[in-house]
C-alpha positions in Angstrom: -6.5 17.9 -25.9 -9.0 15.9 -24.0 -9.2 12.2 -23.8 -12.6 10.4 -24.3 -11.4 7.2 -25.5 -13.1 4.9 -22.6 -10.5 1.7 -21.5 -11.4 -0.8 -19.0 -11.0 0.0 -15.3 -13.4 -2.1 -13.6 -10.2 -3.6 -11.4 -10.1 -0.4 -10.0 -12.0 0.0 -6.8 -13.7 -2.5 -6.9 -11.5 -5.1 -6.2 -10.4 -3.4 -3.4 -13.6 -1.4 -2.8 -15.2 -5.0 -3.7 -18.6 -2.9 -4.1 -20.1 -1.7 -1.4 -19.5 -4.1 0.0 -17.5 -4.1 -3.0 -15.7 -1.3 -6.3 -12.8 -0.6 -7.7 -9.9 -1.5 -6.8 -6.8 -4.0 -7.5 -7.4 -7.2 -7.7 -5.3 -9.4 -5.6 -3.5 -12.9 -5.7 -5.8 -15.3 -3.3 -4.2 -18.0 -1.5 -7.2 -20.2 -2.2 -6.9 -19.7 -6.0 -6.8 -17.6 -9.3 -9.1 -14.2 -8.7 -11.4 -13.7 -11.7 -13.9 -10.9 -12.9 -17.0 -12.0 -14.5 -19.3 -9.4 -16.0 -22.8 -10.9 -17.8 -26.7 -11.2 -17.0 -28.0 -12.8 -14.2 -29.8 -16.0 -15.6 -30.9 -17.7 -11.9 -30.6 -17.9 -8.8 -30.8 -21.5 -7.4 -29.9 -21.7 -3.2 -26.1 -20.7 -3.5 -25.1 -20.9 -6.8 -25.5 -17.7 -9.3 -25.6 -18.3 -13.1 -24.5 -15.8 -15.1 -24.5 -15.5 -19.0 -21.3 -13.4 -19.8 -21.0 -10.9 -21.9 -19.2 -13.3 -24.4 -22.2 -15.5 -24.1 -20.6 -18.2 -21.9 -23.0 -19.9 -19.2 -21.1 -19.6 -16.1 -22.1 -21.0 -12.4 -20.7 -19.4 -9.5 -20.9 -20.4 -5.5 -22.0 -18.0 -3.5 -21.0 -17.8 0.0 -23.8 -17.1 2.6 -22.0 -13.9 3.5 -20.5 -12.8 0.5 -21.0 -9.0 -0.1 -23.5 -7.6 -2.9 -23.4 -3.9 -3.5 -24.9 -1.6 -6.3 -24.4 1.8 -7.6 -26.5 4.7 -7.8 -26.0 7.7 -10.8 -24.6 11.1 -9.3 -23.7 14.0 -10.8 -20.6 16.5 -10.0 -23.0 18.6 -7.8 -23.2 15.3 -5.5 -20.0 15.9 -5.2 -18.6 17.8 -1.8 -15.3 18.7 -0.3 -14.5 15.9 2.2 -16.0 12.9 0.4 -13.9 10.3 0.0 -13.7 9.3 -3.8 -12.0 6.9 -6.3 -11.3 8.0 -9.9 -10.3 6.5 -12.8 -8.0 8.8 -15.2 -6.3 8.9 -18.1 -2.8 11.2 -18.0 -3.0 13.3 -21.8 -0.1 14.7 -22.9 -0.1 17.9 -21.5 -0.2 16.2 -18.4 -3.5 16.7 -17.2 -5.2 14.1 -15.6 -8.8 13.5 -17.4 -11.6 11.7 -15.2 -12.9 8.4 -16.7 -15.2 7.6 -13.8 -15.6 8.9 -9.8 -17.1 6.8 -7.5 -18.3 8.4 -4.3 -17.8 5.7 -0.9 -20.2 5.6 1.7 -18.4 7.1 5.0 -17.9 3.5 5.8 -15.8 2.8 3.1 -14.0 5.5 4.1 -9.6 5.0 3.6 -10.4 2.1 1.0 -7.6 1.6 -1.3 -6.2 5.4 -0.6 -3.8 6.1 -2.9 -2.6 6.6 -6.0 -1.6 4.1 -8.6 -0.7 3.2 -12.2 -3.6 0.8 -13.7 -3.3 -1.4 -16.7 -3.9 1.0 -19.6 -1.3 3.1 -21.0 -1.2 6.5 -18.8 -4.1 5.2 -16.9 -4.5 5.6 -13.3 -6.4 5.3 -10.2 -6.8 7.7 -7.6 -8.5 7.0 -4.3 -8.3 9.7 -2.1 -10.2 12.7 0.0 -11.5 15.8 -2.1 -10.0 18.6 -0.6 -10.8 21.3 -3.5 -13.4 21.4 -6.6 -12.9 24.3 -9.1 -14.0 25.4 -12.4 -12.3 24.2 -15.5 -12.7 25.1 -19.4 -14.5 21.8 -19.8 -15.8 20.7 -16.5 -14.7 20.9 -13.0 -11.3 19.8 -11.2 -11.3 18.0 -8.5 -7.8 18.2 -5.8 -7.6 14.7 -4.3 -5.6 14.3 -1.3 -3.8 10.7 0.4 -1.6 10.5 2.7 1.5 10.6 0.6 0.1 13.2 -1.6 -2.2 14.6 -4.0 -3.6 14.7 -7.5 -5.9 17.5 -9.6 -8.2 15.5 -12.0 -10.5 16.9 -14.6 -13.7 15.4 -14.3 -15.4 16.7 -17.9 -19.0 15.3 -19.2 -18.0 12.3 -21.1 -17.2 11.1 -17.4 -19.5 8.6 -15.4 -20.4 9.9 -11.8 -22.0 6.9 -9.2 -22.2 6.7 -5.6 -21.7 2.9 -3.8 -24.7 1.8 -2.3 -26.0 -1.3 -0.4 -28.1 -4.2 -2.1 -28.9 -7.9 -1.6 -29.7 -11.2 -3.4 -33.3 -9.7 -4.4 -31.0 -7.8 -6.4 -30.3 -11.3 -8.7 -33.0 -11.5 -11.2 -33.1 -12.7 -14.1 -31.7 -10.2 -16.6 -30.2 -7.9 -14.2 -26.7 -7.2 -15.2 -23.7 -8.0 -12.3 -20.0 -8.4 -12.0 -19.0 -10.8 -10.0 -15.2 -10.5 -8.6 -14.2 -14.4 -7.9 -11.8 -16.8 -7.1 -11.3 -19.7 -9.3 -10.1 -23.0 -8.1 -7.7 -25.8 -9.8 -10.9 -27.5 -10.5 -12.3 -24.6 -12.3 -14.8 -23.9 -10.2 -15.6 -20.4 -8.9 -16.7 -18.8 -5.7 -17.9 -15.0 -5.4 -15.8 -12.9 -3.2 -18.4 -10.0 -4.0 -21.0 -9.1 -6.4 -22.1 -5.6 -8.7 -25.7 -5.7 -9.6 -28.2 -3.5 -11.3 -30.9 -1.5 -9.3 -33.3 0.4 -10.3 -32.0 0.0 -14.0 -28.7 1.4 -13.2 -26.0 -1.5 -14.2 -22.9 -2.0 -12.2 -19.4 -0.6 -13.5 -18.8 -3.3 -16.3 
């Protein structure tokens, strides 16, 4: 039986794929503080400092550092995808055992290796697979994709219900007002927080919330 039922997995590449520059990806403990994942609407821009409203509706300021890394994403479809990309995918494990695609996230060749592996997320039976695709065949429902790491493989069903994007570059044109972002941060003892990398809608597609 398939699994549509949709659980968070933004900490997936992203914080170790930190989005094109940045995602998805575990996020880490930071010497310099508390790491912290901010999804909202961009409300300005003002020098170095981004404020966000969040999705909760909570005005937040962030720093941003003059090099800090701001990526978007860019809709694919499986056709896009092509034996010897390097891909993330989030999955949920059903109880048959199969392995059902919640999202695949095609890196740019430099982004090649990032996160590679396979690892147990937050969600019950929910994982993460970062890895090379090394096979795509037909399924009942969709297409399986063979990944392949170093230490091993996984087949994952990538069905319809399943969102398909591609990493791509962007910049701090990209923070307009109303444009959606997620902002992977680290948050001092003060409280005060300071953007490690940001996710921003282009061209009206928003970032992996």
């Amino acid at each position: 039986m398939r699994i549509v039922t949709r659980v968070a997995t933004r900490a997936l590449v992203v914080g170790a794929i930190a989005l094109s520059g940045a995602p998805a990806l575990a996020q880490t403990q930071s010497p310099a503080g508390t790491p912290a994942r901010i999804a909202g609407t961009v409300e300005k821009l003002a020098g170095q400092t981004l404020e966000i409203r969040t999705q909760g509706g909570q005005d937040v300021s962030i720093a941003l550092p003059p090099g800090v890394r701001i990526g978007a994403v860019a809709n694919r479809t499986l056709a896009d995808i092509k034996p010897g990309d390097f891909v993330g995918s989030a999955a949920v494990r059903d109880m048959h055992g199969v392995l059902h695609a919640q999202e695949v996230h095609i890196f740019p060749e430099s982004m090649r290796g990032t996160g590679e592996g396979h690892r147990p997320m937050a969600g019950p039976e929910q994982s993460m697979t970062n890895a090379v695709v090394t096979g795509i065949a037909g399924a009942p429902e969709g297409h399986v994709l063979t990944l392949k790491y170093q230490s091993g493989e996984q087949k994952i069903e990538v069905g319809s219900e399943a969102r398909i994007v591609a990493l791509v570059p962007g910049d701090r044109s990209l923070l307009k007002p109303g444009a959606a972002v997620v902002v992977r941060a680290v948050k001092a003892e003060d409280g005060k927080l300071t953007a490690r990398s940001v996710q921003a809608e282009k061209d009206g597609v928003k970032p992996l919330m």
